[in-house]
N, C-alpha and C positions, 0 to 999 in steps of 0.2 A: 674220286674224292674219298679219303678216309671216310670211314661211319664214325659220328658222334658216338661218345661214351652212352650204355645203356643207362635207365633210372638208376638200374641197381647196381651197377659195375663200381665198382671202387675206381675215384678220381682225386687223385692228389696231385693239388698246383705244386709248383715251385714258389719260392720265395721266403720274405721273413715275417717273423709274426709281429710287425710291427702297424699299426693302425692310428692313423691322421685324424683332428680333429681339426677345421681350418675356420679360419677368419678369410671376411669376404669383402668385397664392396661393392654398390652396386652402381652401373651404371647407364647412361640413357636406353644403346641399345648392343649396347657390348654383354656380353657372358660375365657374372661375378667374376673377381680378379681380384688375386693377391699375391704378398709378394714374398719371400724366401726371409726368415728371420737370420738367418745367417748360412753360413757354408756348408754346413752339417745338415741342414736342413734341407738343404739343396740335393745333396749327395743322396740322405735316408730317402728324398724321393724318385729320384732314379732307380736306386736298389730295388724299390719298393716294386715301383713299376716294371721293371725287368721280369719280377717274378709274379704278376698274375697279369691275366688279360685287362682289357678296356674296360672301365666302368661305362657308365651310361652318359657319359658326357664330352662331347669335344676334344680330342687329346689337342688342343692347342692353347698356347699361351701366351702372353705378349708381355714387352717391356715396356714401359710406360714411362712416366716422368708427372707432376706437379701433386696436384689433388685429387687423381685418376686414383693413386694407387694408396693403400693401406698395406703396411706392414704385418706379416702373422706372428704370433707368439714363439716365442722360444719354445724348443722342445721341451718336454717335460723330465726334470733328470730320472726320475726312475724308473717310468716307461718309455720316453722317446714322444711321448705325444705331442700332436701340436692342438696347442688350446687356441679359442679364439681370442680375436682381438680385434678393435675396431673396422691383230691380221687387215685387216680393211677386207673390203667386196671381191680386191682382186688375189687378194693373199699371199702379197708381193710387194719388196720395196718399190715394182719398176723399174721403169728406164730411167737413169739420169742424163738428161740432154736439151740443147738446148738451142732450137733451128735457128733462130734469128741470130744465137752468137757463130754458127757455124762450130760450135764445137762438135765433136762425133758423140751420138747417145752413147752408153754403156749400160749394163747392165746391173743391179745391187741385187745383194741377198735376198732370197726366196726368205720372205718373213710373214708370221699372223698379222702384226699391225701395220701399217706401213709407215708411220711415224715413228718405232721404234725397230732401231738397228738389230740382230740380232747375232751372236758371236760365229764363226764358220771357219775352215781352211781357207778361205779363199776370198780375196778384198782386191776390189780395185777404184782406180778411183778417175780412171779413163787415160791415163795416159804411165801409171804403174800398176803392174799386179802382186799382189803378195799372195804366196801360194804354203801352206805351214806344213810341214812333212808330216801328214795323220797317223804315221805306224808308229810316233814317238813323241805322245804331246809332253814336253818336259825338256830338260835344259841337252839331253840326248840326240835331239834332234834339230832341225833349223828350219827357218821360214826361208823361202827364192824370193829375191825381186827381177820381176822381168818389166823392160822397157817396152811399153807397147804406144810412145806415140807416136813414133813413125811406124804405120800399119804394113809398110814393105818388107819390115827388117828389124820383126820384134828380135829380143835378147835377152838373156839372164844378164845381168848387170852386176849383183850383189847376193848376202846374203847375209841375217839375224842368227845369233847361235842360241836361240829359243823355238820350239815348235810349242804348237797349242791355237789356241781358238783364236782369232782373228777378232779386231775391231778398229778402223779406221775413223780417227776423231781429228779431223781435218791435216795438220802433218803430221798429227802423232798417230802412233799405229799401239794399241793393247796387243800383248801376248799374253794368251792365259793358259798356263799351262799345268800341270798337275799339280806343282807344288809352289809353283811360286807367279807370279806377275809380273811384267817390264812392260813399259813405257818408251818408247825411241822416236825420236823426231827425224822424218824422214821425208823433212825441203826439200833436202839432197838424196831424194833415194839412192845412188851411188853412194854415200857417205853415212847412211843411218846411225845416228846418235842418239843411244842409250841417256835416255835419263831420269830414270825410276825404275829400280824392282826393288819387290818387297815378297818375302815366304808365305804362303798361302798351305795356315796350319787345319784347315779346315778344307772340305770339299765343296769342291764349283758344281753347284747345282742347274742355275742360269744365267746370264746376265745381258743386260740392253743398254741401249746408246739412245738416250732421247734428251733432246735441246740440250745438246752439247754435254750432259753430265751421264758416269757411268754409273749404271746399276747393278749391284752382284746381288747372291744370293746363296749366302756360304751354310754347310750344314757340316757340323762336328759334332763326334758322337765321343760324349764324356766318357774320359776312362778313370783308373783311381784317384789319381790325384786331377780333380776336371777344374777347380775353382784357381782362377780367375780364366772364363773363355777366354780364348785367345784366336779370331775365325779371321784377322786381317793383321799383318803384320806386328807391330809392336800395341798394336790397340789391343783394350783388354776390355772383357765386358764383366764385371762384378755379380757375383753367383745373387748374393742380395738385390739385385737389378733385375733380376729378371722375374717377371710376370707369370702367372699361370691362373686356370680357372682355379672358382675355391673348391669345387671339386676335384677327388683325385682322375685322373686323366691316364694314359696312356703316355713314355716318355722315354723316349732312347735316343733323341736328339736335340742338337741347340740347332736351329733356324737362323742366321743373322741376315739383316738387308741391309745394304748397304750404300751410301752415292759415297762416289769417288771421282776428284776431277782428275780426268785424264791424262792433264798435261803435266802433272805434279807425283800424282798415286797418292794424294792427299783424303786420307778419308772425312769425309764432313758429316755426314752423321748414319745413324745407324740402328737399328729396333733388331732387341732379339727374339726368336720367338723357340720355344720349345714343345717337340710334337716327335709324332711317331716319324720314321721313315720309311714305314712302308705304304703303298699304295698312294703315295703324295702326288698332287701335280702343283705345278704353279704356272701361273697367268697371269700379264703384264700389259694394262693397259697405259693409256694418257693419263689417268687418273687413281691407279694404284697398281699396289705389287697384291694377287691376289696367292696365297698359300693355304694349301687343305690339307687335310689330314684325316686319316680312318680309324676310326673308332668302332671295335666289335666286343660285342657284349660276351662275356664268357661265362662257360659252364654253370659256374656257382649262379650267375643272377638270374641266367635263363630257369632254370633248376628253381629258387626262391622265387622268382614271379608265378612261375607255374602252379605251384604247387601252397600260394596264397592266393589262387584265383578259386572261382565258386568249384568250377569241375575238377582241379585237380585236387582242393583240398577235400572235397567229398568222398574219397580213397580212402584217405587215410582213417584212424582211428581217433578218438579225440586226446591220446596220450601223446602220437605223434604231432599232430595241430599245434598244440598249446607248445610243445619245443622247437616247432618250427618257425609259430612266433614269436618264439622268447628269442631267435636269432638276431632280430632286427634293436633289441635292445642288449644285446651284448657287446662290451668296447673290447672289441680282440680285433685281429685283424682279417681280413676277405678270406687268407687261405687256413687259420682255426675255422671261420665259419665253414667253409666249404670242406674242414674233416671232418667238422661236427653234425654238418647234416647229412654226410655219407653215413655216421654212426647211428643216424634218429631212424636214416631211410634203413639200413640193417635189424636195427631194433624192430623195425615194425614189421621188417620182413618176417623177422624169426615170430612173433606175437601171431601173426597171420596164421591160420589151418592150412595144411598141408596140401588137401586139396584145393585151395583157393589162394593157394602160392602163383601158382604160372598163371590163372585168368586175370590176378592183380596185378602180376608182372607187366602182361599186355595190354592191361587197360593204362596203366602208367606209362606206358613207350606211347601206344598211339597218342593218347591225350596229349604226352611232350611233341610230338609231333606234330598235331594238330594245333598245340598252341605258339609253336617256331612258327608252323604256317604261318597261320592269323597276323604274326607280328613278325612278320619275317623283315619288312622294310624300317622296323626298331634295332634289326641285331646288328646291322653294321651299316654305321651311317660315316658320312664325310661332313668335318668342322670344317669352316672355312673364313679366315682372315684375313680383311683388305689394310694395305698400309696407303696412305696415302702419300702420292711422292711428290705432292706440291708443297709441302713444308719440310716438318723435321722426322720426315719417317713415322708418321705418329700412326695407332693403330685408331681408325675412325669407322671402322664396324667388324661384324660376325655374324657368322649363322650357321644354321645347318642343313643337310640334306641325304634323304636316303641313298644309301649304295656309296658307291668309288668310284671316282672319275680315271679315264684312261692314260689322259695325257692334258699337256695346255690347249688342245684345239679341242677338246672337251667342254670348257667355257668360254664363251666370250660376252661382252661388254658392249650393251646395245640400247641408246636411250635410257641413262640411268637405269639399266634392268642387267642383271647378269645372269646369261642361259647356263644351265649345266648338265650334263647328261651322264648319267649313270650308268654304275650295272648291280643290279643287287643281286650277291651270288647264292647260288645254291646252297640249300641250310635244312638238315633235317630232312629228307625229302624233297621240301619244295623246290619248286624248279627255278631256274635265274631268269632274270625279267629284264628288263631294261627300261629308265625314266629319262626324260625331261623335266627338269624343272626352271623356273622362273623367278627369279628374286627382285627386289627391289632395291633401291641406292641404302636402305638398311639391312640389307641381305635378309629381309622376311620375306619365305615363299609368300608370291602372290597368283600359282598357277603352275598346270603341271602336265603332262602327258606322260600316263604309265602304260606300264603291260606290252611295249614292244618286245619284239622276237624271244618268247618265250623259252626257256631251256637254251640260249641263245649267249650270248656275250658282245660288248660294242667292240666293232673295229676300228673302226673311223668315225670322225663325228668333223663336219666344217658349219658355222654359222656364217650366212650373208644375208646383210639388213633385216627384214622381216622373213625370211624365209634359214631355215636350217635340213640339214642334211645328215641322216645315220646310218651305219652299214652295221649291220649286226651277224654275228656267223655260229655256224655248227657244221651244218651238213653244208648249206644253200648258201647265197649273200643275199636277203630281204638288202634293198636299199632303200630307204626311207625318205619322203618332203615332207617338212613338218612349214605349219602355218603356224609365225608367233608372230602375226602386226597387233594383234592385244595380248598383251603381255596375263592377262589374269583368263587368257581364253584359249591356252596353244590348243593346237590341231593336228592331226596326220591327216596330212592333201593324198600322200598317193605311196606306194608299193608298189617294188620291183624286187620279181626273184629270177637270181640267173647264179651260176656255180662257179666257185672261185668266194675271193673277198678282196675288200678295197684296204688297205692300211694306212692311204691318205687320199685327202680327197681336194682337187682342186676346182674352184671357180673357172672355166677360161672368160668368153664372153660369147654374148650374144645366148642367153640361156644357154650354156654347155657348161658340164660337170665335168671332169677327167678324174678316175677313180687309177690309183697305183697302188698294186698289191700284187695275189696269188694265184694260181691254178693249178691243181699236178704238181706245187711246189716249184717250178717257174714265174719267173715276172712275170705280169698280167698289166696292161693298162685298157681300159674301158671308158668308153667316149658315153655320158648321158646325156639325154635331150632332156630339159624340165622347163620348158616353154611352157607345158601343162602340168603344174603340180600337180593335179589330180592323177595324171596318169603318166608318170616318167617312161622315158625309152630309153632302150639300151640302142644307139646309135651305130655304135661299130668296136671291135676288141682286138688286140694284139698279144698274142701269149708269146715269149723269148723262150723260146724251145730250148733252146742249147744254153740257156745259162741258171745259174739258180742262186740267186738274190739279187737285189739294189741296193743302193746305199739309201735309197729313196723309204724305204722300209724302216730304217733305222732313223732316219732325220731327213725332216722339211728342206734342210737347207742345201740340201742335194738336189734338190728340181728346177730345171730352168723354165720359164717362159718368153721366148720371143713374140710377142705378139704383133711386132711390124710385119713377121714372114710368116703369123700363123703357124709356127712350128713350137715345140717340147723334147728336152732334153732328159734322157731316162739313164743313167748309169748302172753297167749292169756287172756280173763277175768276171766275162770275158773279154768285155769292151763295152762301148757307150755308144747309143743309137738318139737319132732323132726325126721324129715324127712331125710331119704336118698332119695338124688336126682339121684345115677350112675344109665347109662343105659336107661336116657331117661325116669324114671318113676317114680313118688313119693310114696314114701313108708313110713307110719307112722311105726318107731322103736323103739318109745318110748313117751309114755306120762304121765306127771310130775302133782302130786297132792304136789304145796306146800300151802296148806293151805288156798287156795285165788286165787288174780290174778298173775302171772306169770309177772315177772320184767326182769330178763338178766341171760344168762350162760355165763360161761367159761370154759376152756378147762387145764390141767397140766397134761401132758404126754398123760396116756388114760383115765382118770376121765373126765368127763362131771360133772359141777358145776352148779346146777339150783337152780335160787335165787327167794324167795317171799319175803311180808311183813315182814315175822318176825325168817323165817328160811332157811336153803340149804338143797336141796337134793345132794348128791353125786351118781355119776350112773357109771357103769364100759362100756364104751365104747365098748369093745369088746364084751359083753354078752349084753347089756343093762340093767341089771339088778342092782336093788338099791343095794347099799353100805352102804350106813349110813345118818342117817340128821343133821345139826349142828342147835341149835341154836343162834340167832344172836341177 
């Protein structure tokens, strides 16, 4: 990690010297919010934001609609300013099937909730598969339909001239592909009938299938001319529409959420939200679209808090003091203040004796150091904003929390409570830590477990019921059982260190964990027992020698579960293995030569379906032995 600029090192931001004064409103348990006086205002704040770091506040923003939102003032003509103015337990869609109808089970997307869909290459729907060429999501590439009701004599049948992300919404099938979306009805999968696509001028961040309506979640990042958004086809979102704290924020992206019905590509409503893009996850429960954002305090404020607290301003001389305070009442903008106190900390340098040059120098680095320490879980925090998807997209809370989450299996949504887990990075010194936190259905922490895996970073994070699970790495893999059944009391039950690291972490049952990750830079999977949270065991480990990566690494929706056979599906670089896990012990039962690198299985009745590049193997479940290849 780069070293921080010294106290005395010359540090000059980017940016322009323009400085906001904002109109606010307040509201029950939402963050002040206001709204863009016009288009210009819109833009000056993007620029703005581009060219310094985070303030101290939430980089997110939300669009709103009735008597939520207050209008801000026109800019100011001669300065620019603005004045004020008024997953489930098992981590798995499952099996879909149905004994008493005699239909054969099949298998759905490996998902966080299990009520909601989640988008993948690969959909079936027990008796068609749709499989989306992944080297080419976009109109370059095509989706295969294979015929898999007759289990003697599956077939390719057909094919969609769209690849991209998969969603199966009873006969219509979503393609979501780079740049654009369709809709095909597909009664007739022999016949698949196009009827809806629309250009997608914004990037697909996520999106879910829950009670029949789709959820996107588009993110466009304003260029010159950015006003009026445009993140869904012909809809437009008005630069004046859009919400933000009344503080300045952090801002390089629009946010849209979206429901879309699927059988149309009819958009029905939609909330924008503007935020940083980096270090963002989102999470999608039953009850909202949750989106966060990172927020790091830069240079200049760490620098101005310091240096108005008792020990750092006891340095200085009372020449420098008195212009150090007079910064807080100067209307210029972050990056004058931050030239100007480079010139005060100069001045005093020079003022300083000669000999009492370098012990001042060090007293001012440690001090800065010591006081990032102290506040180190202040300098980069994550906002975070639930939309709620049982009405009209409305934003119905916020909050915040120290550090940056890794990914969506980083929170989940338990008992009106939403877990989140962190990592607050290395800063000055101080070493990176790792949190849990606990919020409430108003997203106020109400509970917290810090200080995991010190100088460490999270790898994995999975919540089940009251219990959660962390893998944190450096050298070792510490894997972590955290007790959260009272939400305002979490707890670490137990620690395990074994070498390697976990990159996702699955439930199976019967107390077992299944950890897919690394060793030596080889796949790794690792069987835990946590029948004892107090004292987890590592059960049993398989390292893939000969291959080096998974898709599993990259995305959830690469892993299968069979849990009728006891068995998991691991796609690896050189092919695709599958493991029975009963009993405590992994056992390779089969391993899959399609062609290449191994992509996704499924499951219809007792076939095991294993997909590569350009073909399927079909395998008989009960013998494990090959059946036949299609291909695609």
């Amino acid at each position: 990690m780069p070293a921080s600029p010294g106290l005395f090192d010359e540090w000059r931001p980017a940016g322009t010297d323009h400085e906001r004064s904002d109109g606010s409103l307040a509201g029950r348990s939402d963050p002040e919010l206001t709204t863009f006086a016009s288009e210009d205002a819109f833009v000056e704040y993007f620029d703005d934001s581009s060219g310094t770091a985070a303030p101290t506040q939430p980089s997110v923003t939300v669009r709103a609609a009735g008597d939520n939102v207050t209008a801000e003032a026109e800019a100011d003509a001669d300065d620019g300013r603005i004045t004020d103015a008024g997953g489930t337990a098992d981590g798995s869609a499952g099996a879909t099937a149905s004994a008493s109808s005699g239909e054969p089970r099949y298998s759905e997307t490996n998902v966080q909730e299990a009520a909601l869909d989640e988008p993948d290459v690969l959909k079936t729907d027990g008796e068609s598969v749709y499989y989306a060429d992944h080297r080419y999501t976009s109109r370059w590439g095509e989706t295969s339909i294979v015929d898999v009701s007759d289990p003697d004599a599956p077939d390719t049948i057909g094919s969609i001239p769209l690849s991209g992300d998969l969603l199966l919404a009873g006969d219509t099938l979503v393609v979501l592909g780079d740049e654009e979306a369709a809709g095909y009805d597909v009664s007739d999968p022999e016949a698949p009938d196009e009827q809806w696509r629309t250009d997608l001028e914004a990037r697909l961040e996520t999106a879910r299938l829950y009670d029949g309506d789709l959820y996107l979640v588009l993110v466009d990042r304003p260029g010159d001319d950015p006003c009026p958004i445009e993140p869904y086809g012909d809809r437009t979102v008005a630069c004046t529409d859009v919400v933000r704290p009344a503080t300045d924020a952090d801002a390089d992206a629009v946010y849209t959420a979206a429901r879309v019905e699927p059988e149309t590509g009819r958009l029905e409503s939609e909330t924008s939200v503007v935020g940083s893009r980096s270090l963002s996850a989102t999470y999608v429960s039953e009850n909202g679209i949750y989106l966060s954002y990172t927020r790091s305090t830069d240079e200049y404020d760490l620098r101005r808090s310091y240096l108005g607290s008792e020990n750092g301003s006891a340095l200085l001389d009372a020449e420098a003091r008195e212009r150090v305070a007079a910064l807080d009442d100067i209307d210029v903008s972050k990056r004058a203040k931050a030239v100007e106190l480079q010139e005060i900390l100069d001045d005093w340098r020079d003022r300083t004796d000669g000999d009492a040059q370098r012990p001042s120098h060090r007293a001012f680095e440690k001090g800065l150091r010591d006081y990032a320490a102290a506040h180190q879980r202040e300098l980069t925090t994550t906002g975070i904003v639930r939309i709620d998807i049982d009405g009209d997209l409305s934003v119905d809370a916020s909050g915040e929390v120290p550090g940056t989450p890794l990914n969506q299996f980083s929170m989940d949504e338990h008992d009106d409570h939403l877990r989140i887990a962190t990592t607050i990075p290395r800063t000055h010194g101080a070493d990176s830590v790792n949190d849990v936190y606990v919020l409430d259905s108003d997203l106020e922490t109400v509970g917290s477990v810090t200080g995991l895996g010190v100088d460490e970073r999270i790898y994995s994070v999975r919540f089940e019921g009251d219990e959660g699970y962390v893998v944190t790495y450096r050298e070792i893999d510490p894997f972590y059982t955290l007790d959260l059944s009272d939400p305002t009391d979490p707890t670490v039950d137990g620690k395990l260190k074994l070498p390697g690291f976990s990159e996702y972490l699955h439930p199976l049952e019967d107390d077992l964990v299944l950890g897919i990750g690394q060793e030596d830079r080889h796949p790794k999977a690792t069987l835990f027992d946590v029948s004892d949270p107090t004292d987890p065991v590592e059960l049993d480990s398989e390292i893939l020698s000969g291959e080096y990566g998974s898709d599993i690494s990259r995305t959830h929706t690469a892993f299968l579960q069979d849990e009728a056979h006891g068995v998991f599906f691991m796609p690896a670089s050189q092919g695709s293995y599958v493991f029975d896990y009963e009993g405590g012990d992994l056992e390779e039962v089969a391993r899959v030569d399609v062609g290449g690198s191994g992509t996704r299985a499924m499951y219809v009745g007792d076939r095991l379906y294993v997909f590569g590049e350009d073909q399927a193997v079909v395998l008989d479940e009960t013998t494990w032995t090959e059946e036949t290849r299609i291909d695609l």
